[in-house]
TORVEXNU-380132 format. One record per residue (C-alpha): residue in one letter; x, y, z. Coordinates in steps of 0.05 Angstrom, whole numbers, always signed. Example, Ala and Ser with C-alpha at 12.3 -4.5 7.8 and 13.67 -1.06 7.14 Angstrom:
REM residues 2
{site A,{+246,-90,+156}}
{site S,{+273,-21,+143}}
REM end
This chain:
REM residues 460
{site X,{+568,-565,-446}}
{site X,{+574,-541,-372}}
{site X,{+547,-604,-321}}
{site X,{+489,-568,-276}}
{site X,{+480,-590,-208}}
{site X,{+407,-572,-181}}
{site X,{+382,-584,-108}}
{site X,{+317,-578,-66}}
{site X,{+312,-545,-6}}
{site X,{+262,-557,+56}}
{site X,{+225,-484,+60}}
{site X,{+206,-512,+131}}
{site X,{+272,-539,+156}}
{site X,{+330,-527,+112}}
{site X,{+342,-599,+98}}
{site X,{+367,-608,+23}}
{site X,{+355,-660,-22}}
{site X,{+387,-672,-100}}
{site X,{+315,-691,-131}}
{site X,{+247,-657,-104}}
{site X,{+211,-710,-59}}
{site X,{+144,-697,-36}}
{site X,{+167,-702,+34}}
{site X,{+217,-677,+74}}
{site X,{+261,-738,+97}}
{site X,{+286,-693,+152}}
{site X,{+228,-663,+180}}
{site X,{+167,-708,+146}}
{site X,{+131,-634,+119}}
{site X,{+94,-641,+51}}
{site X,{+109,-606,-6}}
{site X,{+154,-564,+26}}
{site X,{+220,-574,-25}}
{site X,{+234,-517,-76}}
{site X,{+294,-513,-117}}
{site X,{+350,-478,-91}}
{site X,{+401,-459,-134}}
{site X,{+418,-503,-207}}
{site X,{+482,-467,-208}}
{site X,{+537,-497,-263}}
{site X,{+581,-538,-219}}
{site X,{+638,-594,-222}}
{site X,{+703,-584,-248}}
{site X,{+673,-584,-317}}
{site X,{+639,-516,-303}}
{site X,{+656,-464,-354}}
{site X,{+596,-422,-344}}
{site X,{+616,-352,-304}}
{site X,{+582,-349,-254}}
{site X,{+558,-273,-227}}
{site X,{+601,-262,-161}}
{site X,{+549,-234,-104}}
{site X,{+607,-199,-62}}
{site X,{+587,-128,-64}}
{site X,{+512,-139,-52}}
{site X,{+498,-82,-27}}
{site X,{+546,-29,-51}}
{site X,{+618,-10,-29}}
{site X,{+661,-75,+3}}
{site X,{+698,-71,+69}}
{site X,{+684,-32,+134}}
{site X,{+679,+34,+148}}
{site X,{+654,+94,+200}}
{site X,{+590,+108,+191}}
{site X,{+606,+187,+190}}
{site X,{+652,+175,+136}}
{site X,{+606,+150,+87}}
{site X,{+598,+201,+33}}
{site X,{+519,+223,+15}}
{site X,{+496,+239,-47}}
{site X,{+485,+320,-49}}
{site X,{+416,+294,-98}}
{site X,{+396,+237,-57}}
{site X,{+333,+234,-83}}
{site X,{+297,+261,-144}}
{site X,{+233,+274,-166}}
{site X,{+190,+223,-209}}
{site X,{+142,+284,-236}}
{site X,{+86,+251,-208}}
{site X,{+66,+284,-148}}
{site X,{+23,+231,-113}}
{site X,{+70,+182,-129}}
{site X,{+125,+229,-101}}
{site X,{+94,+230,-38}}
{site X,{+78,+164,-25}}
{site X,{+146,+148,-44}}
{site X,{+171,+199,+13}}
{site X,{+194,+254,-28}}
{site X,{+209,+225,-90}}
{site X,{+260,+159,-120}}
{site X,{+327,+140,-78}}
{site X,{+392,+120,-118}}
{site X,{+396,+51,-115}}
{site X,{+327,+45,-88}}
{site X,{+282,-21,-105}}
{site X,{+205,-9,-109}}
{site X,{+163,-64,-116}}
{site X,{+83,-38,-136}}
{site X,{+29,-103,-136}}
{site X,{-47,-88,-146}}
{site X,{-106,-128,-187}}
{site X,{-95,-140,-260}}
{site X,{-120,-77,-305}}
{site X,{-120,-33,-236}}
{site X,{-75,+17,-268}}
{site X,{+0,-8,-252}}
{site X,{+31,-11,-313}}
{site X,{-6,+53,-335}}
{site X,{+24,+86,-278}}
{site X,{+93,+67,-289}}
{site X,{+93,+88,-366}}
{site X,{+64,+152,-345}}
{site X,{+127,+155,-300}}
{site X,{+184,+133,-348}}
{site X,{+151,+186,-404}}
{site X,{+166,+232,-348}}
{site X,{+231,+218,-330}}
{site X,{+257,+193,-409}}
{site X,{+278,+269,-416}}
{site X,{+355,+258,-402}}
{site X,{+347,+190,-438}}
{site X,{+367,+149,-380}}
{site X,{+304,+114,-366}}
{site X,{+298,+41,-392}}
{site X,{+219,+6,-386}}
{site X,{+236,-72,-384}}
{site X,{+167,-116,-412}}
{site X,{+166,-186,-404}}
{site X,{+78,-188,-413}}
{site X,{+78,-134,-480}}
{site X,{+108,-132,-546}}
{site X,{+146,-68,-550}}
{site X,{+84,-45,-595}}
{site X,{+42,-58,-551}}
{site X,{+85,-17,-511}}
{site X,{+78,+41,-555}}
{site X,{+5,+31,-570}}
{site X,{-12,+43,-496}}
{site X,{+35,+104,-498}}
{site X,{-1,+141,-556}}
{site X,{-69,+127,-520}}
{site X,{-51,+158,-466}}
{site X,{-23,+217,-509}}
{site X,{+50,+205,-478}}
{site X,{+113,+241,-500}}
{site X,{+160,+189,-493}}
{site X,{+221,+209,-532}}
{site X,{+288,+188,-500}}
{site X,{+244,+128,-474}}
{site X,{+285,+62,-478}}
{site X,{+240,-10,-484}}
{site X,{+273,-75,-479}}
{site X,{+229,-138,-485}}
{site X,{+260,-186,-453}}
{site X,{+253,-243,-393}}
{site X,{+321,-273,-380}}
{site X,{+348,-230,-321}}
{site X,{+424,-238,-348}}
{site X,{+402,-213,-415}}
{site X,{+359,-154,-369}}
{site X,{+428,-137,-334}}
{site X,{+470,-143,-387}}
{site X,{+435,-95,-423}}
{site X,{+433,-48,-363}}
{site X,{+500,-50,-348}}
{site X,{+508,-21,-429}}
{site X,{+461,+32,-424}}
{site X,{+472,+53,-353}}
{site X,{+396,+74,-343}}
{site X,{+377,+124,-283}}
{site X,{+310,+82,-271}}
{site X,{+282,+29,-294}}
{site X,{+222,-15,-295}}
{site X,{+209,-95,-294}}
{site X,{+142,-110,-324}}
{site X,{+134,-160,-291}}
{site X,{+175,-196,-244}}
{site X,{+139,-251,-247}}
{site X,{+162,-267,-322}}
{site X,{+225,-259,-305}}
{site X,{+274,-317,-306}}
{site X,{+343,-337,-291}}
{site X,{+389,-390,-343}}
{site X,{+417,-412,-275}}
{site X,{+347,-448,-257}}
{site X,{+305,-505,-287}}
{site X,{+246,-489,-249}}
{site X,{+190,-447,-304}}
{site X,{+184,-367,-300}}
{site X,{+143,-349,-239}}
{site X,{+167,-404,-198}}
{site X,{+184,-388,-125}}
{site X,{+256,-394,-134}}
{site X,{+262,-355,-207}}
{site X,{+228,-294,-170}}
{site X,{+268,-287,-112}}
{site X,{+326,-302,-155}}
{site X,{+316,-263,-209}}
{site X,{+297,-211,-160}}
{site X,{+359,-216,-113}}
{site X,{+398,-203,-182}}
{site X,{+359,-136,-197}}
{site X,{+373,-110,-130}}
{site X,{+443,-134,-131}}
{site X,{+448,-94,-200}}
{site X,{+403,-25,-172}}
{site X,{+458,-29,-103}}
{site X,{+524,-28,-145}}
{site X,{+508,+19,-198}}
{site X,{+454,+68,-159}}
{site X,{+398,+61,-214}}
{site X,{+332,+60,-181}}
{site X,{+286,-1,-201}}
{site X,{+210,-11,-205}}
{site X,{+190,-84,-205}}
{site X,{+115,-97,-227}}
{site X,{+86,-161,-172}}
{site X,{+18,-205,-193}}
{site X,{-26,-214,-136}}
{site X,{-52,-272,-110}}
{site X,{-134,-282,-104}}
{site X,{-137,-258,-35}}
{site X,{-94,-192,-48}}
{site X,{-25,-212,-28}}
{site X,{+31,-201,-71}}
{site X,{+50,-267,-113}}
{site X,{+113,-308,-98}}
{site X,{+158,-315,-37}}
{site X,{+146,-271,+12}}
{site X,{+221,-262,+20}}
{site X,{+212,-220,-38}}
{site X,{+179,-149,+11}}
{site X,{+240,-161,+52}}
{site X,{+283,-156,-12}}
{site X,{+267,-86,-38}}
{site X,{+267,-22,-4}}
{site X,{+188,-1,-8}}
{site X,{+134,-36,-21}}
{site X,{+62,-7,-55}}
{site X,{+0,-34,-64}}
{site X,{-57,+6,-114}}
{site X,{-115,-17,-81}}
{site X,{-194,+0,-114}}
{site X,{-270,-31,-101}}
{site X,{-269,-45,-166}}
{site X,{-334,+5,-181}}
{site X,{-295,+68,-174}}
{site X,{-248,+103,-221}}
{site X,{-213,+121,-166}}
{site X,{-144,+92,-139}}
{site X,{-107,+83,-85}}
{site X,{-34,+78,-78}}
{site X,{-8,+60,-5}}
{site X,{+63,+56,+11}}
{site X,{+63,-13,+62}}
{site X,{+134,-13,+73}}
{site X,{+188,+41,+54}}
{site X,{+260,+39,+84}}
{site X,{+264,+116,+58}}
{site X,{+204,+149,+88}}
{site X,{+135,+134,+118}}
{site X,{+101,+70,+122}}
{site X,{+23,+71,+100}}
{site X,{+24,+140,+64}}
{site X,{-21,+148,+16}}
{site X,{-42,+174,-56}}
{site X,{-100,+190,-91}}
{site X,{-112,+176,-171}}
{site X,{-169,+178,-212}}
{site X,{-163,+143,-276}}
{site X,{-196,+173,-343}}
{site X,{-188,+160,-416}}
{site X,{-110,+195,-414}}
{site X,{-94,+152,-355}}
{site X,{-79,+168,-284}}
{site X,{-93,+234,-260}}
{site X,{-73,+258,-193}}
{site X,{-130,+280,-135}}
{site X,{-86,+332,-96}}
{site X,{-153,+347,-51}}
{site X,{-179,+278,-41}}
{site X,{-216,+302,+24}}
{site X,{-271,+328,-29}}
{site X,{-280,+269,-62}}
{site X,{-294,+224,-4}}
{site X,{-345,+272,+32}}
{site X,{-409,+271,-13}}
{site X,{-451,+326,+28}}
{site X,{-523,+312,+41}}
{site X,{-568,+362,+23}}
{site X,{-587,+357,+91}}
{site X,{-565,+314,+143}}
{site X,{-589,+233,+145}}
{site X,{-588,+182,+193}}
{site X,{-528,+137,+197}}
{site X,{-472,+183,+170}}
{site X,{-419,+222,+201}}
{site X,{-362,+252,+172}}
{site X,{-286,+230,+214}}
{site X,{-223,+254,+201}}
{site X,{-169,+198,+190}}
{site X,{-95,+197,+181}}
{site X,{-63,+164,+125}}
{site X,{+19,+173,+131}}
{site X,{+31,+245,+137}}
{site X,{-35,+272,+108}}
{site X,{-102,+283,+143}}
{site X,{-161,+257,+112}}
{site X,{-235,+274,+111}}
{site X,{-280,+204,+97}}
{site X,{-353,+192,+101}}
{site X,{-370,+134,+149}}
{site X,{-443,+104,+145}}
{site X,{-479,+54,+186}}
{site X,{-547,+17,+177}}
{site X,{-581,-18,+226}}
{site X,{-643,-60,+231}}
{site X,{-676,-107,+265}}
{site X,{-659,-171,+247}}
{site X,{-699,-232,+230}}
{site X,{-639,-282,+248}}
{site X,{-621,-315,+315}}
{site X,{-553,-300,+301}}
{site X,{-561,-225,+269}}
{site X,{-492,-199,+222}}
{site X,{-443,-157,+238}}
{site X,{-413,-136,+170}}
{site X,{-361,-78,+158}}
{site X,{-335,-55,+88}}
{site X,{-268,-13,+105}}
{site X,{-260,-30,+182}}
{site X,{-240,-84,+223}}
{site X,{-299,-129,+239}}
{site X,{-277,-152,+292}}
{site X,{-269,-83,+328}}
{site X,{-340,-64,+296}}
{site X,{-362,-124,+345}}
{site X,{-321,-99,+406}}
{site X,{-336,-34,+402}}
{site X,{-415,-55,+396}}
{site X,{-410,-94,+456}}
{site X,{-372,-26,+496}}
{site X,{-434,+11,+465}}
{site X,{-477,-34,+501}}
{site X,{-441,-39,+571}}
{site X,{-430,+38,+574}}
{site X,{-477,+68,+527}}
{site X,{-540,+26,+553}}
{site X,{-556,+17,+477}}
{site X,{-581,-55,+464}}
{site X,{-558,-81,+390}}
{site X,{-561,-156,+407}}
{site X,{-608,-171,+355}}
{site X,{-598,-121,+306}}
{site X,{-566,-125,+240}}
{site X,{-507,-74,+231}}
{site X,{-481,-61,+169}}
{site X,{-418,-6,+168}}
{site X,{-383,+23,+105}}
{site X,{-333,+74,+87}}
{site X,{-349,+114,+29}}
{site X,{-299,+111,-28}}
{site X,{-260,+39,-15}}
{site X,{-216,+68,+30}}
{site X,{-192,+13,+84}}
{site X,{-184,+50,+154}}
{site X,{-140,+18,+199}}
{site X,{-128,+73,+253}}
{site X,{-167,+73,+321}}
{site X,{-195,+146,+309}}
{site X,{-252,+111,+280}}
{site X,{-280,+84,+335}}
{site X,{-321,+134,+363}}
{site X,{-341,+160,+286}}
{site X,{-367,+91,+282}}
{site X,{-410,+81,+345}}
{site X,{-441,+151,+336}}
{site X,{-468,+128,+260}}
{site X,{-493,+64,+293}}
{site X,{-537,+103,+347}}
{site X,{-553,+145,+299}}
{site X,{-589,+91,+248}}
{site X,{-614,+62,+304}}
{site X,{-657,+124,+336}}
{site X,{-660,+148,+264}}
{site X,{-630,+214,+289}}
{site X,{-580,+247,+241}}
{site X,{-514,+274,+262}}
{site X,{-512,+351,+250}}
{site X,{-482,+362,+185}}
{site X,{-425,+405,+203}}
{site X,{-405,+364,+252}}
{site X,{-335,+327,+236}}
{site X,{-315,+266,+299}}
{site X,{-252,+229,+311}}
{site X,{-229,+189,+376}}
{site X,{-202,+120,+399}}
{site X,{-261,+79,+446}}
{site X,{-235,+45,+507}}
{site X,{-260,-18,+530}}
{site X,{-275,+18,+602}}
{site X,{-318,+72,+557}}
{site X,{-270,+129,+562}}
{site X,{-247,+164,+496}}
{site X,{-169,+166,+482}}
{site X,{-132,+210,+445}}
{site X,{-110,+198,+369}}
{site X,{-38,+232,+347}}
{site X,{-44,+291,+302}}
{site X,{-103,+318,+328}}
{site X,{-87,+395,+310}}
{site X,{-73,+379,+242}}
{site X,{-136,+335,+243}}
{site X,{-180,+395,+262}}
{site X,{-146,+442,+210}}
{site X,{-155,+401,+155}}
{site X,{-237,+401,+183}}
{site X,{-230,+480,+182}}
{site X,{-212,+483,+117}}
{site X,{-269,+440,+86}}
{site X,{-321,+492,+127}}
{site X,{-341,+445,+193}}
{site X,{-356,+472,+259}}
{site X,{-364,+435,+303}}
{site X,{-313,+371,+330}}
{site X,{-324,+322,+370}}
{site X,{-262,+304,+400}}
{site X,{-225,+274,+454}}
{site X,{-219,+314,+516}}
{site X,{-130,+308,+513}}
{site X,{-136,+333,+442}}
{site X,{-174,+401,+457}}
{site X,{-123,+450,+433}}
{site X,{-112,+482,+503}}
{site X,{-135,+545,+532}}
{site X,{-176,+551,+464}}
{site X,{-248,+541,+454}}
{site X,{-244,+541,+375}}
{site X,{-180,+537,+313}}
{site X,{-199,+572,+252}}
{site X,{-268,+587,+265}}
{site X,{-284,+500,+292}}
{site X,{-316,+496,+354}}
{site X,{-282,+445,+395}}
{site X,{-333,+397,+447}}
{site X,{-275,+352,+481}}
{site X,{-304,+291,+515}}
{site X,{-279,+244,+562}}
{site X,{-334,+188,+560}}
{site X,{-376,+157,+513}}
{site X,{-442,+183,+546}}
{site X,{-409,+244,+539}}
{site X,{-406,+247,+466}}
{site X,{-477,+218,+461}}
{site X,{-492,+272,+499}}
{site X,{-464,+323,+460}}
{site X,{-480,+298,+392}}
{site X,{-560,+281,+405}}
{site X,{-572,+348,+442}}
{site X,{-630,+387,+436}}
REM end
């Protein structure tokens, strides 16, 4: 039987160390040793161990405008949403890793994607948390065609390449990686150093033969993905479904992607038969008033390369504290608190000792600046219980020194308004379309200051 030699490594300095101590001798951190690598080792090694030359691809050097590309560098998943968040569809070669809460639709999403793709046969679904019934329960629930469909239960990532090196699938999926393990380690499944190892081994295995691998991730309690955050810098795109937990709607946002943009998003509703796509999710943010009501106005955000429509609503009150809240579902709350305080020095509107509460309808997180002045204009509103015409759509960044910047993409920003039958935009004066009063039937106001857009939103 081979000898195995295990060590510890210092996650904090490096130091290593053949039995796990709970402190560092080098540099006295606690509970900073993980095991490293348990390796067979000694001249009585017979194991084989997998060589790691050719991580990523083709050895040796060569001109960058000699290396040959693919004339189907990417191809398409079927799923449109998923398509775009993943750029334009999967890469060759190409590691996705998806995380989300536990029943948020990830699995579910994936099947739906292999029963797509199963049609040349090529398509292997790895489960490490199902019984492959269980596997083909879900799939007949969700009325799935999945012939072609290869399932492999299975945790040990040597068996898991083994068997993809046999079968030679186009794409497959690891659900999940956190039941994954190596033979090489002693350390239990889900351990820090099984998950990036097991994981380095998939990506080795998706760089040298081109097939394109999913890996499932657990989250942690406050939303991150589970494991060593080595792990995102691993792969090749990273997704995260995100959902309030009320609504059977789901987000899919793209937070890193090495093949096209960085914080696109999709929309899916889920039903009885699964994940449906929302190609229009514009009309399912916006819920239209009869008539108009203090405290909401509609904005136009960006997410990746779409434009996107939201409801944002405020409440505020007077509050019976000495120290009244400041509480924002979907926005920063820290900027909610800035940009009250520039509301104050430059609007001459006093919210000291008012409660404000400030929500974006749906569970979508915004994270641009073109919120800003969307958000200070619902504010006012509540406050002088004054509603915000409803036709009226408002984006724009807030400066500290009152002025109103300009967002990118502001044409495509007002089109998108067009289209859902606004007409009138509150905007910032630099992205006025110029020498034009109007685009597609939207009257433009352009402002330049935040009394300005007071101004021309409480008219009359």
């Amino acid at each position: 039987m081979a000898r195995v030699r295990t060590l510890f490594s210092c996650i904090e300095c490096g130091a290593e160390s053949p039995k796990w101590v709970g402190q560092c001798p080098d540099c006295a951190a606690w509970n900073t040793l993980e095991e490293k690598s348990g390796l067979p080792g000694g001249p009585r090694s017979s194991a084989p161990v997998r060589s790691r030359a050719q991580y990523a691809g083709d050895a040796g050097v060569q001109e960058l405008n000699t290396v040959g590309l693919a004339d189907e560098a990417r191809f398409l998943t079927g799923i449109g949403e998923l398509d775009r968040v993943l750029g334009g569809g999967l890469v060759q070669g190409g590691v996705v890793l998806l995380g989300g809460d536990p029943g948020i639709g990830k699995s579910t999403l994936l099947l739906q994607t292999m029963a797509e793709l199963a049609a040349d046969g090529r398509a292997l679904y790895v489960t490490g948390e199902e019984s492959m019934r269980q596997v083909a329960l879900r799939a007949s629930r969700l009325g799935l065609s999945v012939q072609g469909l290869k399932v492999l239960a299975e945790t040990c990532v040597e068996s898991v390449v083994e068997q993809a090196l046999a079968h030679k699938p186009r794409v497959m999926v690891i659900d999940s990686i956190q039941t994954i393990f190596t033979e090489h380690m002693q350390s239990a499944p889900g351990a820090v150093a099984q998950v990036r190892e097991s994981a380095a081994q998939l990506v080795r295995l998706a760089k040298q033969t081109g097939t394109a691998i999913f890996l499932v991730g657990h989250v942690t309690k406050d939303g991150q993905l589970a494991g060593p955050r080595v792990l995102e810098h691993m792969v090749d795109t990273v997704l995260y479904f995100e959902s309030d937990g009320s609504s059977r709607f789901r987000l899919l946002r793209a937070v890193k992607n090495r093949f096209g943009a960085a914080n696109e998003l999709g929309v899916f509703a889920m039903d009885e038969s699964g994940l449906r796509e929302v190609r229009n999710p514009s009309a399912i943010f916006l819920s239209r008033h009869a008539e108009a009501v203090p405290g909401s106005v509609i904005m136009v955000t960006r997410e990746g390369s779409r434009p996107l429509l939201l409801e944002l609503q405020s409440l505020v009150s007077e509050s019976p504290l000495s120290n009244p809240r400041r509480v924002a579902v979907g926005l920063e709350q820290n900027r909610v608190a800035m940009l009250l305080a520039v509301l104050h020095r430059h609007g001459g509107v006093f919210t000291a000792d008012q409660d404000v509460f400030i929500n974006v309808v749906g569970g979508v997180r915004v994270g641009e600046t073109a919120s800003d002045l969307p958000m200070l204009l619902a504010a006012l509103s509540s406050l002088r219980d004054r509603p915000i015409p409803a036709d009226c759509v408002v984006f724009g960044e807030v400066g500290l020194a009152g002025e109103i910047r300009p967002v990118p993409n502001g044409e495509e920003r007002l089109r998108e308004a067009a289209k859902h039958g606004f007409q009138r935009a509150v905007i910032p004066h630099k992205n006025a379309v110029k020498g034009r009063r109007e685009i597609d039937g939207l009257r433009l106001v352009p402002v330049k200051r935040l009394t300005d857009a007071i101004e021309a939103v409480f008219e009359n």
